[in-house]
C-alpha positions as CSV (number, residue, x, y, z in Angstrom):
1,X,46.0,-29.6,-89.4
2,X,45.9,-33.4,-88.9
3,X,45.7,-33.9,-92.5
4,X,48.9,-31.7,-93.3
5,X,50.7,-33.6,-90.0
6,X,49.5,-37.0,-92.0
7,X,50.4,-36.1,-95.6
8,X,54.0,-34.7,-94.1
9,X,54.5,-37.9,-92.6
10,X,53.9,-40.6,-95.3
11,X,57.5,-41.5,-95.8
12,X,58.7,-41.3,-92.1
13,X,59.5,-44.0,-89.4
14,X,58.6,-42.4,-86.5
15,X,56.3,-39.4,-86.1
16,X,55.5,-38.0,-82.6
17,X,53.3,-34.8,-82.9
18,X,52.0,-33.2,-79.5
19,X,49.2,-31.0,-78.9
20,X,49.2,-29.0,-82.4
21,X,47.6,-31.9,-83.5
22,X,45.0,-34.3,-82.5
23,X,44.9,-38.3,-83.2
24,X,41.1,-38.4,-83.9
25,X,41.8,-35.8,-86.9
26,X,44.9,-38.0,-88.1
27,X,43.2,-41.1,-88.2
28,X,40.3,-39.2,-90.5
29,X,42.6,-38.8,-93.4
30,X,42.8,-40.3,-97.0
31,X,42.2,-43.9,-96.9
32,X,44.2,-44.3,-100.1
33,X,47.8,-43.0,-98.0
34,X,50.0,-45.4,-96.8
35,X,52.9,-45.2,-94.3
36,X,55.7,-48.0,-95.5
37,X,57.9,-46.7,-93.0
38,X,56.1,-45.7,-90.0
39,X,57.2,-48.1,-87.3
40,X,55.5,-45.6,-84.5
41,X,53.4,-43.2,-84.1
42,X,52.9,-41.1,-80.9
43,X,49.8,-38.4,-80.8
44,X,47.6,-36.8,-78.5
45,X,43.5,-36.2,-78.6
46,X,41.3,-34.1,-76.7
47,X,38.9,-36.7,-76.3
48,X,40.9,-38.3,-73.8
49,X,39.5,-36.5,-71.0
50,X,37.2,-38.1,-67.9
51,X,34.6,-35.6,-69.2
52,X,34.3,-36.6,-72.7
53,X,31.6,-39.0,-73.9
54,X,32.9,-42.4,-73.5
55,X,31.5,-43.5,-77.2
56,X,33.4,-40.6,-78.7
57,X,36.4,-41.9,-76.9
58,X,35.8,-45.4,-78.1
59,X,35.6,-44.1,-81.9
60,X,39.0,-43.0,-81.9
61,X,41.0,-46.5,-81.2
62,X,38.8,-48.1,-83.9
63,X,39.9,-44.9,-86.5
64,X,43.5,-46.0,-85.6
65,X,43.2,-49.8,-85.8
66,X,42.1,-48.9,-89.5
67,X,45.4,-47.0,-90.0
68,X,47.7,-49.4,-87.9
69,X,46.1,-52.7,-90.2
70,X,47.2,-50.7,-93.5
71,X,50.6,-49.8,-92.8
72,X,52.2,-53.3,-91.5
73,X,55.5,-51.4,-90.5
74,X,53.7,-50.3,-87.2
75,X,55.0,-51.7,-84.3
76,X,53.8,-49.2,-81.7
77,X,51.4,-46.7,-81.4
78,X,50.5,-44.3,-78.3
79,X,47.7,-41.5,-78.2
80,X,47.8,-39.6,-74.5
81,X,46.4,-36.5,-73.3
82,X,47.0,-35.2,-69.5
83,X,46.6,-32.3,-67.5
84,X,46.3,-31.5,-63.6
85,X,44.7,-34.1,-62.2
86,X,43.9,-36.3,-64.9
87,X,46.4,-38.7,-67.6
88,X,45.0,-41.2,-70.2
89,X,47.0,-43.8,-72.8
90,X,45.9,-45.9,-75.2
91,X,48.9,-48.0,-76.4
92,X,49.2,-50.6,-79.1
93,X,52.7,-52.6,-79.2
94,X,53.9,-55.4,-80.7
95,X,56.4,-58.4,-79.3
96,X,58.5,-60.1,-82.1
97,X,60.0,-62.6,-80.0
98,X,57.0,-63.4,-77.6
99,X,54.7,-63.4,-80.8
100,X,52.0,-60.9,-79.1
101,X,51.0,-57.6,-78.9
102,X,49.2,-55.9,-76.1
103,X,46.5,-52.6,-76.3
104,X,47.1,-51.2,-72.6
105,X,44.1,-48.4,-71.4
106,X,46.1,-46.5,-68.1
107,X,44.0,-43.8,-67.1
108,X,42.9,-41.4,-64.0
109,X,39.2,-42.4,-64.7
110,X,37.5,-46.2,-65.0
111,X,36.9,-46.7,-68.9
112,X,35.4,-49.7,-70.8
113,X,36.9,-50.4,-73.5
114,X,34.0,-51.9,-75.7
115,X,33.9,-54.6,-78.0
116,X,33.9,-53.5,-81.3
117,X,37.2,-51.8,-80.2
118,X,38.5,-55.2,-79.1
119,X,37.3,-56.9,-82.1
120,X,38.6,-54.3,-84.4
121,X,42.0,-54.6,-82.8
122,X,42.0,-58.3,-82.7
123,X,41.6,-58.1,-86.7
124,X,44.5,-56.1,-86.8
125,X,47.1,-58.3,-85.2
126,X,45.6,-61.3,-87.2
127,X,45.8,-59.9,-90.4
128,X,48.8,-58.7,-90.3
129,X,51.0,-61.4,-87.7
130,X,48.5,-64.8,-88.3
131,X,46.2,-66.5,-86.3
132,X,48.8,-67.8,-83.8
133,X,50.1,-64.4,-82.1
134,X,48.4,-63.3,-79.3
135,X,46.8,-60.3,-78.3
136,X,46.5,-58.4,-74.2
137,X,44.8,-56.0,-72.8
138,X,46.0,-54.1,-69.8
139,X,43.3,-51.9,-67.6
140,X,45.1,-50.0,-65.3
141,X,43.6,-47.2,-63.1
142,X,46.0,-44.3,-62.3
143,X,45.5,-41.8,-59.1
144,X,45.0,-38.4,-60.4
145,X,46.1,-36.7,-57.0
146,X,49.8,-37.5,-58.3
147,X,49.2,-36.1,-61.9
């Protein structure tokens, strides 16, 4: 299904795709496609869970820095999952007129984020913005009582 969602999407600017779907299977697709529209994206992954193995969580960001460094329309990209008592985002966005872009991890669980992730994502906003924009990360721990 993630490969259909992808192929249908090639010429759009903003996809958002919910639960029929899931991010890890979009990001496995053709490496030859190319999105010269897609400004965001917004999907959801089952990995995303405070079950899940953390390494098989970490795999999916690196999938989608791939995709996001191809396609240098991409401004913003989310991939969420949540049900009772637990929420996670992983969020790439871009900032024209502070010349940055920040990944932000918010989630009812602690997560590390490791470094290949970092580096991976790093390459991406060099690549495609130069050496002198800037790029944050934002940990941020929710309370899953309120979710």
């Amino acid at each position: 299904m993630g490969c259909k969602v992808a192929f249908a999407s090639l010429y759009l600017e903003h996809l958002a795709a919910f639960f029929f779907v899931d991010a890890r299977h979009f990001f496995t697709i053709n490496p030859c496609w190319e999105w010269p529209n897609l400004t965001s994206l917004v999907l959801t992954s089952g990995l995303l869970r405070p079950d899940e193995n953390e390494t098989a969580i970490n795999t999916m960001p690196r999938g989608a820095a791939t995709v996001v460094s191809e396609n240098a329309t991409t401004e913003n990209m989310e991939i969420w999952n949540g049900s009772k008592g637990f929420a996670a985002l992983f969020r790439y966005q871009t900032f024209n007129d502070t010349r940055g872009a920040t990944i932000v991890w918010r989630g009812t669980w602690p997560f590390f984020i490791r470094p290949p992730v970092m580096r991976d994502w790093g390459a991406v906003v060099r690549r495609r913005y130069g050496e002198d924009w800037r790029l944050d990360w934002e940990l941020e721990q929710l309370d899953g009582r309120t979710i």
